[in-house]
C-alpha positions in Angstrom: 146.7 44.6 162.7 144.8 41.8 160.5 143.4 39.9 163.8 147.0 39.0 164.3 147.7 37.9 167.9 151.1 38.5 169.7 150.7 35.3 171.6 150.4 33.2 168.3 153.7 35.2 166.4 155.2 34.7 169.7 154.7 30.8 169.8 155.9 30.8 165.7 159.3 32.6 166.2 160.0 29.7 169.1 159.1 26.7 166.4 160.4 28.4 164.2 163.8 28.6 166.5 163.5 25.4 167.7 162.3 23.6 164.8 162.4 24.5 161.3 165.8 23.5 160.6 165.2 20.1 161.7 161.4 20.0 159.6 163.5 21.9 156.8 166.3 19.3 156.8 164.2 16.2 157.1 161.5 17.4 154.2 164.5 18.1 151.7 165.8 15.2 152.5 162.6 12.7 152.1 161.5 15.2 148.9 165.0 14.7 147.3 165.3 10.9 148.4 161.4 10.7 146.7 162.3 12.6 143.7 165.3 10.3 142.5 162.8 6.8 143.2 160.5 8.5 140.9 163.1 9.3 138.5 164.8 5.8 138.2 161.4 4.4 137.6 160.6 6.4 135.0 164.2 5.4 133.3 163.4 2.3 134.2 160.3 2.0 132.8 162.0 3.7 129.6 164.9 1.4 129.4 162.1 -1.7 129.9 159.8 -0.6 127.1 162.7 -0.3 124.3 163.6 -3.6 125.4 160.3 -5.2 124.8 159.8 -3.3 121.9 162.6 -5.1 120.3 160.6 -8.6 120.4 157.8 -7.4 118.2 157.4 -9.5 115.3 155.1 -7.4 113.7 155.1 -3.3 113.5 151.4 -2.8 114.6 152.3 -4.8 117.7 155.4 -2.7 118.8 153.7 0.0 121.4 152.0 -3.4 123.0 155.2 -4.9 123.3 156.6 -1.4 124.7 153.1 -1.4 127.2 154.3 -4.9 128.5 157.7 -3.3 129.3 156.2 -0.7 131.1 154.1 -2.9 133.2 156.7 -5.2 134.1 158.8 -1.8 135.7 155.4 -1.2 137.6 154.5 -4.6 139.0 158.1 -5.0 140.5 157.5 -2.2 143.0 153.1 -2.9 143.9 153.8 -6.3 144.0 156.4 -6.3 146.4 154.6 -3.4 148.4 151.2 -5.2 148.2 152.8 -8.0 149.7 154.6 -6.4 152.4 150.9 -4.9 153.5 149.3 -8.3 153.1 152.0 -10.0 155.1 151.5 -7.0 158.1 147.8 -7.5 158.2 148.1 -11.7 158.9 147.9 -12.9 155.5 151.1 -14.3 155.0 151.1 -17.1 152.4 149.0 -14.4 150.0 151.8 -11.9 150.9 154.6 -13.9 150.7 153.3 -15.2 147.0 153.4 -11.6 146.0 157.0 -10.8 147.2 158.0 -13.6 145.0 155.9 -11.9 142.3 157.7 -8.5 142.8 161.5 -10.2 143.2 160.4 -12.3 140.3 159.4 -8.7 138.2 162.7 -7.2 139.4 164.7 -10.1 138.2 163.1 -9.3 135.0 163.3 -5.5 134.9 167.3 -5.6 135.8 168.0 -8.1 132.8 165.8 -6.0 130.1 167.5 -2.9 131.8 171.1 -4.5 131.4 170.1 -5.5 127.6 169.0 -2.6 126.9 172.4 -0.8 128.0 174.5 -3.2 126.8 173.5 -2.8 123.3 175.2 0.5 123.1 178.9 -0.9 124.5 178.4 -3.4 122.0 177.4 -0.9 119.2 180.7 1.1 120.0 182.7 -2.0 120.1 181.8 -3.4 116.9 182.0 0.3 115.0 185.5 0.6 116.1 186.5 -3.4 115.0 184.8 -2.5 111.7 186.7 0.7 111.2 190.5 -0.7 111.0 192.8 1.6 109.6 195.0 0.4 107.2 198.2 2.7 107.7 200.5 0.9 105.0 197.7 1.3 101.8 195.6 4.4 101.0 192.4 2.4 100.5 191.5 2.2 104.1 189.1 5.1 103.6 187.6 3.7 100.3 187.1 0.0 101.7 185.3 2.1 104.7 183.1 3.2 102.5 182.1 0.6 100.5 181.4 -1.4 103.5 179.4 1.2 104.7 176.8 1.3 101.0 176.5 -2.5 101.4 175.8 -2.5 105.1 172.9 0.1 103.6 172.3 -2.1 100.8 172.0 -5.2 103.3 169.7 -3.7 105.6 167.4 -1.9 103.4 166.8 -5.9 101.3 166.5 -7.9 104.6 164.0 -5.2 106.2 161.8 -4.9 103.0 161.8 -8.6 102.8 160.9 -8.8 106.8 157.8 -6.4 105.7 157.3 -8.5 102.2 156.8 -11.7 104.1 154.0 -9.9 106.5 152.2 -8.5 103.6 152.4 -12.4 101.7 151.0 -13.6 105.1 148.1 -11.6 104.9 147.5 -12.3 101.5 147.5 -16.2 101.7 145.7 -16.5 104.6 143.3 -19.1 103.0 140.6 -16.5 103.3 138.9 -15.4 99.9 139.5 -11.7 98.9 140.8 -9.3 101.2 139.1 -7.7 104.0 139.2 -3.4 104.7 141.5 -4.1 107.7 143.7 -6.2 105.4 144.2 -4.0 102.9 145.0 -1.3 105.2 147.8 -3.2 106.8 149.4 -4.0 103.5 149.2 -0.6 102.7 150.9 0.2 105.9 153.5 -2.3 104.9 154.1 -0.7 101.2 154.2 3.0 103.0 157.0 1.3 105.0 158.8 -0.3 101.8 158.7 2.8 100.1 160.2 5.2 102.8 162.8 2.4 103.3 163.8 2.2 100.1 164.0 6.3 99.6 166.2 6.7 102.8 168.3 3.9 101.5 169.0 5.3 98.0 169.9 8.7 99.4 172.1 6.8 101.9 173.5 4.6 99.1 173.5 7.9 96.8 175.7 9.9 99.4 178.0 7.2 99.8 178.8 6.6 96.7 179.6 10.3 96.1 182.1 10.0 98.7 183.5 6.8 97.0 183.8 8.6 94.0 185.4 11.6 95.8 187.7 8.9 97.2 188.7 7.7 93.9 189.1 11.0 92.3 192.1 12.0 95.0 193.7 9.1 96.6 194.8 9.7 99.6 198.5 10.2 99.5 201.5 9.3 102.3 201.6 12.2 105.5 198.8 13.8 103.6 194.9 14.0 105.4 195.9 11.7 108.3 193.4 12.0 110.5 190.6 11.6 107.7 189.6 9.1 108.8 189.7 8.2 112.7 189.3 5.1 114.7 185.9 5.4 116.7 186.3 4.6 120.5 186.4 1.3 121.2 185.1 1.3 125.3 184.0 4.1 127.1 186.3 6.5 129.1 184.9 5.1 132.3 186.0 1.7 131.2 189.1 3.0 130.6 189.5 4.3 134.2 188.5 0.8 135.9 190.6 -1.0 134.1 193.7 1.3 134.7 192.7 1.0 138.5 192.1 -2.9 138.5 194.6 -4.0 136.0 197.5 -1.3 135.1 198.4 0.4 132.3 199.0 -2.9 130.4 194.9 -3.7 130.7 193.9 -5.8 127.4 191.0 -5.1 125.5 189.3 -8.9 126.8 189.7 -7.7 130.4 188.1 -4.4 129.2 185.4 -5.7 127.5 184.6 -8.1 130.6 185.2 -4.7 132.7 182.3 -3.2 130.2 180.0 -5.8 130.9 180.4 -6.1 134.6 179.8 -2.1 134.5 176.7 -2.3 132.7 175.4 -5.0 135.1 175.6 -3.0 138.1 174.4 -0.1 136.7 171.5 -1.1 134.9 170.0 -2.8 138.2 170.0 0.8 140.2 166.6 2.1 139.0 164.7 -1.6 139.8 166.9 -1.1 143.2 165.5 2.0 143.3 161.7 1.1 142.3 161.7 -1.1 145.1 162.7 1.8 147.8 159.3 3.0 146.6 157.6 0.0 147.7 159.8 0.0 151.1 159.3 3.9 151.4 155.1 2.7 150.9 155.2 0.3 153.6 157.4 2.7 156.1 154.8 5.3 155.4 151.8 3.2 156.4 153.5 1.8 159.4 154.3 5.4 160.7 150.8 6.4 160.0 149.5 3.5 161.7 151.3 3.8 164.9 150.5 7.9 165.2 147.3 6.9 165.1 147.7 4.4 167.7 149.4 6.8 169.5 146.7 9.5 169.0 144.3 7.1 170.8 144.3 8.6 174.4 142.5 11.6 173.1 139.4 9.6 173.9 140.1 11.3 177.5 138.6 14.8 175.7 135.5 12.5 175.5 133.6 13.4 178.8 130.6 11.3 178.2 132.4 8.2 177.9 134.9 8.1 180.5 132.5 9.8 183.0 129.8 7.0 182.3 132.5 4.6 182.0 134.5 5.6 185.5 131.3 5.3 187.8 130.4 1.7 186.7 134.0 0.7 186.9 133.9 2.0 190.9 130.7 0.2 191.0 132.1 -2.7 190.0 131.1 -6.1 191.2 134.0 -8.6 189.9 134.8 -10.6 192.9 138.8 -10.1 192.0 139.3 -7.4 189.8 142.5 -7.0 188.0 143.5 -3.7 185.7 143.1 -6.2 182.8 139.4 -7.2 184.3 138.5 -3.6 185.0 139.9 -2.6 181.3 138.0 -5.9 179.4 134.9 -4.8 181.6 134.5 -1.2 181.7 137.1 0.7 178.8 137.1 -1.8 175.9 137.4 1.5 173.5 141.0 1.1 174.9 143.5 -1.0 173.4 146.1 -1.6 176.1 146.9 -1.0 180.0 149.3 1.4 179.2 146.8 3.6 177.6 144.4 3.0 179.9 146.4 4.5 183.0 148.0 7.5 181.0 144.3 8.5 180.2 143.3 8.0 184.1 146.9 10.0 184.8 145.5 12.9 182.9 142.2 13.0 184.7 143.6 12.9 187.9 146.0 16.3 187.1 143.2 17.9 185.5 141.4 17.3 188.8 138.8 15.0 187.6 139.4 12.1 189.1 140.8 11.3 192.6 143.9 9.6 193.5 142.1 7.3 195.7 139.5 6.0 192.6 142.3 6.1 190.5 144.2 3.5 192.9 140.9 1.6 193.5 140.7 1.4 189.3 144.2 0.5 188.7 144.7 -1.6 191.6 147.5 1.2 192.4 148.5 2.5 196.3 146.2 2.0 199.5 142.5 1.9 198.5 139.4 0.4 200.8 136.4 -0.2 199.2 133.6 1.1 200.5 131.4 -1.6 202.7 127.8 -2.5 201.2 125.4 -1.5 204.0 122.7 -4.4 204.9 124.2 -6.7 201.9 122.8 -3.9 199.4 124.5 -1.7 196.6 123.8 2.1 197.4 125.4 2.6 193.4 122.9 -0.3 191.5 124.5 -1.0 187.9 122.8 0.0 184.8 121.3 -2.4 182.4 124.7 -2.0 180.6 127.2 -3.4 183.2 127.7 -6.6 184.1 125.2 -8.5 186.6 125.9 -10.9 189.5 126.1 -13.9 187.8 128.4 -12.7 184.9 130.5 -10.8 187.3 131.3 -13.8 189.2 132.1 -16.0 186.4 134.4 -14.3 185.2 138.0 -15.5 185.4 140.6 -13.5 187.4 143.1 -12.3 185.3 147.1 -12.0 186.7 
């Protein structure tokens, strides 16, 4: 039945009882936890690039600008792991100058974040203060609109004069004619003029249909009373807090304080959550590192080095030997006492090793050495182990 052995199905269905809803459990868990870091970096990174963006004095320049963003949502999270590591391993002014680097880069990536957000609470604020309704006149509609075609009109003359004053800066540059790259920038600059111009004619054009509409049929009393609707001045979940924190009677400065205080602490959750990656890095590297210390007393499978390294440590000739003396002498492949022992332990139940040389190793129970006959060695060391001379100098170790 495919090579399939009862033994081995027998031993699945028990880890399977035993343990796959813990391993289930604990892998959706980490994925999930993994999955939303990820996530908020990537918004982060987002939220960090338009904000950059906006500080590009020229167009060409924007997606560097953007780039820098990007980089700054990165370095808060390897800095601060890279310093974590560095710290760990001994270097601790290095890794302490690179936390500061990565707290410094969060600092950074919260404000852009909160700036970037911000800017919409402030757009919706600023929409509804423009748009007052005018309930006593019927020319609320018709100075809505007219505000609207020179906001247009505005725009459009201080953009194309923005992309003018590039193209005039090119051109006066003190350098005689005008080189290919030049000329391709300014035509660049006159593509942008010209598309700007067109959207804001067909803008201007629509509006003034509608202003013309307006003046056709003015708007009279209890007739099309909702034409023309207030936009929202703060968000619904403003609206909420401020009930909860203030009452029913809330005024629109506490709100717009509330907006601003709500922005904050939500705009800092995806540098929050970049740095959990850099945490989550460190946390993985310090499990790692301990399983591995952990998966040192495998060394015991090794039969050629514990058996050559067990009959020189019964042959020893340190005057006082300690477990520490016998370790430092005989198993330096193994990194503590502790070790040491549980590797001897599991010798001595496989039955290869006695009690009594474990004892005589470990300094452990009722050992007697066994007397040199005539003064000599009947077990002569090898040209690895230690001699006479360095044997005796060394110092006993408590």
């Amino acid at each position: 039945m495919l090579g399939i052995n009862k033994s081995d199905l027998a031993d699945a269905g028990r880890w399977v009882r035993d343990h796959f809803s813990n391993w289930f459990a604990n892998s959706f868990v980490m994925v999930g936890v993994f999955a939303i870091i990820i996530g908020s970096i990537i918004i982060g990174m987002y939220f960090d690039g338009a904000y950059a963006r906006r500080w590009s004095s020229e167009m060409e320049a924007e997606d560097v600008f953007r780039n820098y963003g990007w980089l700054i949502s990165l370095a808060m999270v390897f800095f601060t792991a890279a310093g974590v590591k560095a710290f760990q391993e001994g270097a601790r002014f290095a890794g302490g100058v690179l936390v500061v680097a990565g707290l410094y880069f969060t600092l950074l990536s919260a404000t852009q974040s909160v700036g970037v957000v911000t800017l919409k609470a402030q757009q919706m604020m600023a929409e509804a203060d423009a748009f007052v309704r005018v309930e006593d006149t019927d020319t609320a509609r018709l100075d809505f609109l007219k505000s609207e075609r020179q906001l247009v009109i505005d725009t459009r003359d201080s953009e194309i004069a923005r992309i003018e004053g590039s193209i005039n800066a090119i051109r006066n540059d003190g350098v005689a004619g005008i080189p290919r790259a030049d000329q391709d920038s300014i035509d660049s600059y006159n593509a942008r003029i010209d598309t700007l111009r067109n959207e804001a004619d067909a803008k201007i054009a629509e509006l003034g249909d509608d202003i013309k509409s307006e003046l056709a049929t003015p708007e009279t009393e209890g007739e099309n009373e909702e034409a023309a609707v207030k936009p929202q001045r703060f968000d619904a979940g403003i609206e909420f807090w401020a009930f909860l924190l203030h009452g029913d009677d809330a005024t629109e400065k506490e709100k717009e304080s509330l907006t601003y205080w709500y922005m904050l602490f939500w705009s800092i959750g995806c540098p929050i959550m970049g740095q959990m990656l850099a945490v989550y890095l460190v946390i993985t590297r310090r499990t790692r590192t301990e399983a591995e210390k952990k998966a040192s007393p495998l060394m015991i499978t090794d039969e050629g080095y514990w058996e050559t390294r067990i009959a020189k440590a019964l042959k020893t000739r340190m005057k006082k030997p300690t477990p520490e003396g016998m370790r430092n002498m005989y198993f330096n492949g193994v990194s503590t006492i502790h070790e040491l022992r549980n590797s001897l332990l599991y010798r001595v139940k496989k039955g290869l090793l006695s009690q009594r040389d474990f004892d005589f190793i470990m300094r452990e129970g009722e050992w007697e050495p066994k007397p040199i006959p005539n003064g000599k060695d009947p077990h002569p060391l090898g040209d690895n182990d230690a001699d006479d001379k360095s044997s005796r100098n060394l110092p006993a170790i408590t």
